[in-house]
C-alpha positions in Angstrom: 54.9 -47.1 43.9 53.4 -44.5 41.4 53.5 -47.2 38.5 51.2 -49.6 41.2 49.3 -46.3 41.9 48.6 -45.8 38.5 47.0 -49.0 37.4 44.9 -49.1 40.5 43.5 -46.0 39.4 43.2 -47.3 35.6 41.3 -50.3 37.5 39.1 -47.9 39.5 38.1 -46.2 36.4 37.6 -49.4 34.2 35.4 -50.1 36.5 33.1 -47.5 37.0 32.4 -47.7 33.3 31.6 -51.7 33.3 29.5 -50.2 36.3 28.2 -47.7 34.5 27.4 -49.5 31.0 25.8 -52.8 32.9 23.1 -50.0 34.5 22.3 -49.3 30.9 21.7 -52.6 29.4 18.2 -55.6 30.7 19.4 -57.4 33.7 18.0 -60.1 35.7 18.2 -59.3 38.9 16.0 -61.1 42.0 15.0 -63.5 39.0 13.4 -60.3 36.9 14.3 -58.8 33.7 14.8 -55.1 34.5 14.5 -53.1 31.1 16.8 -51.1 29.8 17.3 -47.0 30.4 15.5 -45.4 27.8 16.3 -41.3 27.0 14.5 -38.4 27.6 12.4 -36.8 26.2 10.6 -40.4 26.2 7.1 -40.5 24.8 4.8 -43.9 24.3 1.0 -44.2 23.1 1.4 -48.0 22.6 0.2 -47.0 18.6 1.7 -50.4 18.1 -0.5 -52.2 19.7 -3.6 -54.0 18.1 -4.3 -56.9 20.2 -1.4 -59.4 19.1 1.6 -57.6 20.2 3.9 -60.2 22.5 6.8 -57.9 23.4 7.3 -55.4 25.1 8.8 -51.7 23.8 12.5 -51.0 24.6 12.3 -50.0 28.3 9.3 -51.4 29.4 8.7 -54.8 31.5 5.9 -56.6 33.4 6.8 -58.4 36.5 4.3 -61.1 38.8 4.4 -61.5 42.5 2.7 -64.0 45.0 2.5 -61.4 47.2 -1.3 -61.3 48.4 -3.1 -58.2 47.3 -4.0 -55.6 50.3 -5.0 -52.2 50.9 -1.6 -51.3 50.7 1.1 -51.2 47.7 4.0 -53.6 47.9 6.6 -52.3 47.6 8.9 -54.9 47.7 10.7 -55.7 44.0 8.7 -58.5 42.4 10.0 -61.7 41.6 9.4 -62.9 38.2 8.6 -61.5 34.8 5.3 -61.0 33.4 4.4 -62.6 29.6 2.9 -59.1 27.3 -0.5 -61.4 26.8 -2.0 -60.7 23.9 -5.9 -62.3 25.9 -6.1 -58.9 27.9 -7.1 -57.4 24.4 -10.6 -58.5 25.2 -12.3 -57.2 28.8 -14.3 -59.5 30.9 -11.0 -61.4 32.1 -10.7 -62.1 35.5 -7.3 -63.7 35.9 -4.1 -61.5 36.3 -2.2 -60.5 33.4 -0.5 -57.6 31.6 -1.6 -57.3 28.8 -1.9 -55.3 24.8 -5.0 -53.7 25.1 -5.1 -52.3 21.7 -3.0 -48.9 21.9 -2.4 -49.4 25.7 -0.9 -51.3 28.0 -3.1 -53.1 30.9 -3.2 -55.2 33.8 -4.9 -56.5 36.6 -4.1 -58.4 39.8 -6.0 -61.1 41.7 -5.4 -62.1 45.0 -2.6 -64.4 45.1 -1.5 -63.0 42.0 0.2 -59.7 41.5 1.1 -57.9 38.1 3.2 -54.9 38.0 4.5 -52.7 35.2 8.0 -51.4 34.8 9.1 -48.2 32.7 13.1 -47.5 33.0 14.6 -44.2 32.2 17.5 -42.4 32.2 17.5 -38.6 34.1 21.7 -38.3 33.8 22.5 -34.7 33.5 18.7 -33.6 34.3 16.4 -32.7 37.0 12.6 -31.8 37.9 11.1 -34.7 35.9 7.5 -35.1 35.4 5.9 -38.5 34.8 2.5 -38.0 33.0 -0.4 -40.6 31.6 -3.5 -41.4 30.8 -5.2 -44.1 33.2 -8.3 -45.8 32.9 -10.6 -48.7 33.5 -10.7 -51.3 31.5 -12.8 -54.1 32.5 -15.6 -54.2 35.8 -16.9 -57.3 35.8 -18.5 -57.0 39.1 -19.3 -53.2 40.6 -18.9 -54.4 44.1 -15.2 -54.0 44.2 -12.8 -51.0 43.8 -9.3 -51.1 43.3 -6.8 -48.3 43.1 -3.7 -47.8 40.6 -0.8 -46.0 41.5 3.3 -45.1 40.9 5.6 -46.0 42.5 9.5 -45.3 41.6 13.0 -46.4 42.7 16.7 -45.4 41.5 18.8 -47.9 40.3 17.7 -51.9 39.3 17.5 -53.3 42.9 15.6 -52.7 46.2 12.4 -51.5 47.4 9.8 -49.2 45.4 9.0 -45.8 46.9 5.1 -44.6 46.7 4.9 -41.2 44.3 0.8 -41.2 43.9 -0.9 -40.3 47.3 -4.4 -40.8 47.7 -5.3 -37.6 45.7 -3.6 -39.0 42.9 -3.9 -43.2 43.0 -6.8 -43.8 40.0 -9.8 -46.2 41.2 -12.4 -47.8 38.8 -15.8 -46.8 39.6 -19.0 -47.5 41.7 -21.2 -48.4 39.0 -22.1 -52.2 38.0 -20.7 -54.0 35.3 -18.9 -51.3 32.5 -17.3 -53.6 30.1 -18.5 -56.9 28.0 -16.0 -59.4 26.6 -14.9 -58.9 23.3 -14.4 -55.3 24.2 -11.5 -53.3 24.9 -12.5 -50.3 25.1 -11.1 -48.3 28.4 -13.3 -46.0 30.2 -13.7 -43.2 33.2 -10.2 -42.3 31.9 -8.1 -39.4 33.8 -4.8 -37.9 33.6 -2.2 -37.7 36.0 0.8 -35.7 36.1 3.2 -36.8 38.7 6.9 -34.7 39.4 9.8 -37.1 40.6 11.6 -36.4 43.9 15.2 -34.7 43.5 16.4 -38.3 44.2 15.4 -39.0 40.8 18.0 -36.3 39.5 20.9 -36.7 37.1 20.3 -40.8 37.2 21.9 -43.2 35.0 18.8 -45.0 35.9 14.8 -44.5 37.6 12.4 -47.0 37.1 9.2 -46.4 37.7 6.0 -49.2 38.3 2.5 -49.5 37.8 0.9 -51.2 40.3 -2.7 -52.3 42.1 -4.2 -52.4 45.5 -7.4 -53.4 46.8 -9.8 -50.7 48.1 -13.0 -51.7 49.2 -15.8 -54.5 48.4 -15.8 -57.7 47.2 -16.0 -59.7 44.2 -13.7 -59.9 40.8 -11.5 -57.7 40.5 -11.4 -54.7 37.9 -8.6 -54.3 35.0 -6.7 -50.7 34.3 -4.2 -49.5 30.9 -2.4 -46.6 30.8 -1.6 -44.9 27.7 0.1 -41.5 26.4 3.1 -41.6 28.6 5.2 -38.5 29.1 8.4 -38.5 30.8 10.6 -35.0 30.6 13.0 -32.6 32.2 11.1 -29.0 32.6 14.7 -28.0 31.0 13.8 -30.1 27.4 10.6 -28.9 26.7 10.5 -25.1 24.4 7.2 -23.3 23.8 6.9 -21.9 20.3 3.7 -19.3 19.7 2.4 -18.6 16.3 3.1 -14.8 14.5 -0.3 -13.3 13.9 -1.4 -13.8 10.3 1.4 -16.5 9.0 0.6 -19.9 8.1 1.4 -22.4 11.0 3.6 -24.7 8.6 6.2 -22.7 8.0 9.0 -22.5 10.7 9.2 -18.4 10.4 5.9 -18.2 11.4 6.9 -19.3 15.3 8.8 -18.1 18.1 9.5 -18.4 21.6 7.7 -15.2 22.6 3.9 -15.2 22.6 3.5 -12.5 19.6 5.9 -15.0 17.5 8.9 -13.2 18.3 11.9 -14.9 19.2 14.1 -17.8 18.9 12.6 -19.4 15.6 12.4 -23.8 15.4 14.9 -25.6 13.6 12.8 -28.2 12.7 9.4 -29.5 13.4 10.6 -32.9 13.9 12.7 -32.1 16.9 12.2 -33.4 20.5 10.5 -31.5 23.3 8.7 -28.9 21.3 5.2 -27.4 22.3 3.6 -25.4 19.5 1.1 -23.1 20.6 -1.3 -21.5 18.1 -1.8 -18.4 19.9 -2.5 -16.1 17.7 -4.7 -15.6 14.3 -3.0 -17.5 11.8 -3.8 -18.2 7.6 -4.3 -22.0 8.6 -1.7 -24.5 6.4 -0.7 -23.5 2.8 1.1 -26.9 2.3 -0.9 -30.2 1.6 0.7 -31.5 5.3 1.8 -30.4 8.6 3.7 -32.8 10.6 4.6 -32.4 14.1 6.9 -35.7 15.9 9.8 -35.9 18.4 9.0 -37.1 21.9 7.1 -35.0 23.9 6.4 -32.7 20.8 2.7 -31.6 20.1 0.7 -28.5 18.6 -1.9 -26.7 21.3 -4.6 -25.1 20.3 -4.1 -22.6 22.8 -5.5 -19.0 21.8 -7.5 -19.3 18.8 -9.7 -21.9 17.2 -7.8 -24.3 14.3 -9.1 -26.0 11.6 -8.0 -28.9 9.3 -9.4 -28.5 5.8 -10.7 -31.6 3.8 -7.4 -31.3 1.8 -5.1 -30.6 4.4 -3.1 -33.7 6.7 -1.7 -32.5 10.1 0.3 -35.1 11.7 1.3 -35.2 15.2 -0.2 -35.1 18.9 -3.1 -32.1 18.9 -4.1 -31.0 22.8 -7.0 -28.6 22.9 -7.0 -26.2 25.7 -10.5 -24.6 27.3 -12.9 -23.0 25.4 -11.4 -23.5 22.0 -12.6 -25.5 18.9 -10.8 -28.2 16.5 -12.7 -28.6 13.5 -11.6 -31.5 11.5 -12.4 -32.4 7.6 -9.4 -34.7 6.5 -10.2 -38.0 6.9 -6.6 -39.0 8.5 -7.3 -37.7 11.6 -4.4 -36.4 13.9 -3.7 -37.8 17.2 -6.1 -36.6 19.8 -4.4 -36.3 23.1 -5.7 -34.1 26.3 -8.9 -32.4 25.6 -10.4 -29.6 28.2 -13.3 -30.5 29.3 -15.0 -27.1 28.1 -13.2 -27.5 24.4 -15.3 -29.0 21.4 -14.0 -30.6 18.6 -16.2 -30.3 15.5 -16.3 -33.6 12.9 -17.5 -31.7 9.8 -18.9 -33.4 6.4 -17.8 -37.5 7.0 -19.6 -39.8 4.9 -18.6 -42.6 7.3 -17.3 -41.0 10.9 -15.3 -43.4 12.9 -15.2 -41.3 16.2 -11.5 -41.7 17.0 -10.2 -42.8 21.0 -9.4 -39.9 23.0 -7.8 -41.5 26.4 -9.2 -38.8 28.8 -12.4 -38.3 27.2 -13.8 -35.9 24.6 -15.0 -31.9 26.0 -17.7 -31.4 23.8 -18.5 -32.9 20.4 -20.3 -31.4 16.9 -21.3 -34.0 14.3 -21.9 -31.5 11.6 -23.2 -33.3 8.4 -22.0 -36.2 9.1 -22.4 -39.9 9.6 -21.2 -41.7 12.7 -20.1 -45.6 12.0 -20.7 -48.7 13.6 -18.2 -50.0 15.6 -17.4 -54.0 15.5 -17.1 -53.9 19.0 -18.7 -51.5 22.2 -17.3 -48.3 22.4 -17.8 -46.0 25.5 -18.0 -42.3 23.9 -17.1 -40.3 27.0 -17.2 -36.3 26.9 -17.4 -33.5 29.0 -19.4 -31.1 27.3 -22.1 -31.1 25.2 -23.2 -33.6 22.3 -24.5 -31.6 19.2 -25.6 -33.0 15.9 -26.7 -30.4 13.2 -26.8 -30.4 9.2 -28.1 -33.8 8.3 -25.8 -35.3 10.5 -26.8 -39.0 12.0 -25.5 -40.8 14.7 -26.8 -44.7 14.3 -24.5 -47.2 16.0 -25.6 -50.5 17.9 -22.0 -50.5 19.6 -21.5 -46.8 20.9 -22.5 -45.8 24.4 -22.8 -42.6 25.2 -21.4 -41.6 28.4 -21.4 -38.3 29.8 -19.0 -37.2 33.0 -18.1 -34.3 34.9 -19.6 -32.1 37.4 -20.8 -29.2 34.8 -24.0 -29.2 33.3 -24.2 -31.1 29.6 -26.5 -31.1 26.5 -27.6 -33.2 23.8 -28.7 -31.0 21.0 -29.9 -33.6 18.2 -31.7 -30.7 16.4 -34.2 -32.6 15.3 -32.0 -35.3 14.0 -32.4 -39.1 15.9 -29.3 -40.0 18.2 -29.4 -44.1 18.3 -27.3 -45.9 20.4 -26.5 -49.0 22.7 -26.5 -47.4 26.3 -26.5 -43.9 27.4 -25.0 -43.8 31.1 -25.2 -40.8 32.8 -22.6 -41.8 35.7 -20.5 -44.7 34.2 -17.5 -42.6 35.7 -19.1 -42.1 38.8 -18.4 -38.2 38.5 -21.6 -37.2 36.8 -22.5 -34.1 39.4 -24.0 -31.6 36.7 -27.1 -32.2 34.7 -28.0 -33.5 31.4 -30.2 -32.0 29.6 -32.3 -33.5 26.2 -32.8 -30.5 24.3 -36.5 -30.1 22.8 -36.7 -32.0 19.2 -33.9 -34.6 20.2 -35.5 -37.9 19.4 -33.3 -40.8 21.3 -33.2 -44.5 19.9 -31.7 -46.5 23.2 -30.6 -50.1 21.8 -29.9 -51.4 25.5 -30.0 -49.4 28.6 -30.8 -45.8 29.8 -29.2 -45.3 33.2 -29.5 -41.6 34.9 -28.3 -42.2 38.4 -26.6 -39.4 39.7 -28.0 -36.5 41.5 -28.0 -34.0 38.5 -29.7 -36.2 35.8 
C-alpha cells in the first residue's frame, strides 16, 4: 500500500511539472499560437523594427477573428493567428492587419475582420504589476470615424479576456480629417497609459495580455493604432538611485537609494529595474560614455537640468520630468522616452538635425544653431510646449508638420529666423485647448496647409 502510495504521488508531482513547463512554452490552443511567458522586468520599444520585420519578438502574437466589430470589446479568445505584415509600415491601408510599423507594433480592424495583439508574461513569485505603453494613431483615412483601443488581460492560455482599460483609459484617434498619407508611418496624437493588473494577475506562471479595437462612433474607413515603449514590472523590481551632489553621474559611487545619494550604492548600471534619478547638482560625465540598459532601466532627469556634451555618448532610455531641460550635442542621440509636457529639450549646434521620434510627443523644443533635415517621408512633430529657434538655427523641411497639442498656452519663437514646413495643425490631436501664439519677427513658410481650429488658436 505505501509503495502504490508512493508512485501515485511521484505521478502527481511529474505531472504538475509537464503542467507547469507546457504553460511556459507557444501552444496552439482554439487553433492560435499562444506565445510563450516572457520574464519580468520585460521592456520592448520594437527598436527592431524597420518596415520588413516578419516575426514576431519572443512573447508576443497577433491573432484574427470574424467576429463583427461593435461598440463593445470581444472578449471571446480569437481564433486564428495573425501574419506580422510588413504593408502596415506605410499608412493609408484600409484592410486589417498587424503590422511593423517601423519601431512599433500596429493594427487595425475592419468589420468582419478582427486583429488582436497578444503579450504573454510571467508574474510567478510577484504581485502589483503595472502594464504601461505608448499608444497612438497611425493612419485616418477618413475623420468621420473613431475607434477606441484598449487592454484587456486573462490568466492562463485559454478562456475569455477580461476588460482592464475603462473608458477613462481606452485611446481613440481623433476628430480631425484625414492625419496620415500613404508612404508614411509616422504615429500621431500619441498618449501614455499606465494600467495596474488585478491581484488575479499575481504570482502567475502565466498573464496574457491583448490589444484590441472597438468601434465608437461615425462612419467610414476605419483608423489604424501601434503601441510602442512597453513596460511590464512588479512595484517590488524597480530601485530608485539619486545622484550625490557634485559627483559625476557615471560612476556607480556617485548614486544611492536615498535622495542626497546616500544609501545602498548600484552594482552595475546594466542591471534590470533600475531608475536613476539626477536629483541633485552633479559634474556631468567624466568618461567618453554612459550607458544605462536592463529592462525597465532608465536615467530621469528629475531635479536638475542635464546635458550631453558634443564628446560625450549616453546610452539608454532618458525621461524628462516637468520643468527641466535636456540639452543634447552628441550626435548619437539617446533614447527619448516620456517627456512632461512643461520640459524642453534643447538640440544645440547640429549641422544636419534629424529630430528624433518621441512616442508621446515632445514638451517644448530649442533648435539652438542648428539645422533641422528633411525627412524622406511626413513626419508629425508633436510638442507640448513651446517651439524656439535661436542662434542661426533653421528649420526647412517639406515633410515635417508641426503639430501643437495640449490645453496650455504655446509659442513659436523663430527670432527672427524662418520656420518652413509642410502643415502646421493646431488640433491634429483634437486636445489643442490653450493658445498659440506667433511671436513678433517669426516669419512662417507653410508648404501645404495651415489649420487653427480649436477654440484657443
Amino acid at each position: 500500500m505505501s509503495i502504490s502510495l508512493r508512485i501515485n504521488k511521484v505521478r502527481m508531482v511529474l505531472a504538475g511539472l509537464v503542467l507547469a513547463a507546457a504553460a511556459l512554452l507557444p501552444h496552439r490552443t482554439e487553433a492560435q499560437t499562444n506565445p510563450t511567458a516572457q520574464s519580468l522586468p520585460y521592456y520592448q520599444d520594437f527598436s527592431s523594427f524597420t518596415g520588413t520585420t516578419t516575426t514576431y519578438p519572443a512573447g508576443w502574437q497577433g491573432w484574427t477573428s470574424t467576429t463583427a466589430l461593435s461598440t463593445s470589446y470581444t472578449t471571446a479568445a480569437f481564433t486564428a493567428d495573425a501574419t506580422l505584415s510588413t504593408g502596415g509600415a506605410s499608412n493609408g491601408i484600409t484592410s486589417a492587419f498587424v503590422a511593423d510599423m517601423r519601431g512599433k507594433m500596429g493594427l487595425l480592424s475592419t468589420a468582419s475582420n478582427q486583429r488582436a495583439i497578444c503579450l504573454a508574461f510571467s508574474t510567478t513569485g510577484l504581485s502589483t504589476v503595472t502594464v504601461s505603453y505608448v499608444a497612438a494613431t497611425q493612419s485616418q483615412v477618413y475623420g468621420g470615424r473613431i475607434d477606441q483601443l484598449g487592454l484587456q488581460y486573462r490568466v492562463g492560455i485559454t478562456g475569455a479576456f477580461t476588460n482592464l482599460t475603462t473608458a477613462a483609459t481606452d485611446y481613440r484617434n481623433n476628430v480631425a480629417s484625414a492625419i496620415t498619407s500613404t508612404g508614411d508611418s509616422n504615429a500621431t496624437n500619441a498618449a501614455f497609459i499606465s494600467l495596474t493588473l488585478p491581484a488575479a494577475c499575481n504570482n502567475q506562471s502565466v498573464v496574457q495580455v491583448r490589444w484590441i479595437i472597438k468601434d465608437s462612433s461615425g462612419a467610414g474607413n476605419r483608423p489604424s493604432f501601434s503601441i510602442d515603449n512597453i513596460s511590464v514590472f512588479a512595484s517590488s523590481q524597480i530601485t530608485n538611485y539619486y545622484n550625490k551632489a557634485g559627483f559625476r553621474l557615471d560612476s556607480l559611487g556617485s548614486w544611492g537609494t536615498n535622495t542626497d545619494g546616500t544609501g545602498t550604492v548600484p552594482s552595475a548600471f546594466t542591471n534590470a529595474g533600475q531608475q536613476f534619478n539626477i536629483q541633485n547638482s552633479n559634474t556631468g560625465i567624466s568618461g567618453s560614455t554612459w550607458t544605462v540598459t536592463g529592462n525597465c532601466s532608465k536615467i530621469i532627469v528629475n531635479n536638475t537640468d542635464f546635458s550631453i556634451p558634443s564628446s560625450k555618448t549616453v546610452t539608454g532610455i532618458i525621461n524628462v520630468r516637468a520643468g527641466r531641460t535636456l540639452t543634447l550635442n552628441n550626435t548619437t542621440f539617446p533614447t527619448l522616452d516620456s517627456l512632461a509636457p512643461t520640459s524642453t529639450v534643447v538640440f544645440a549646434s547640429y549641422s544636419t538635425l534629424n529630430i528624433p521620434y518621441v512616442p508621446n510627443g515632445y514638451g517644448g523644443i530649442t533648435i539652438d544653431g542648428s539645422t533641422v533635415g528633411n525627412p524622406a517621408n511626413q513626419k508629425n512633430l508633436d510638442f507640448s510646449g513651446n517651439l524656439t529657434l535661436q542662434n542661426s538655427a533653421a528649420l526647412s523641411a517639406a515633410n515635417i508638420n508641426i503639430c501643437p497639442k495640449g490645453s496650455a498656452d504655446q509659442t513659436i519663437n523663430g527670432n527672427g529666423l524662418t520656420l518652413s514646413f509642410r502643415n502646421l495643425d493646431n488640433n491634429i490631436t483634437n486636445n489643442k485647448t490653450g493658445k498659440l501664439l506667433l511671436r513678433q519677427n517669426t516669419p512662417i513658410t507653410v508648404n501645404n496647409s495651415l489649420i487653427m481650429n480649436n477654440f484657443g488658436a
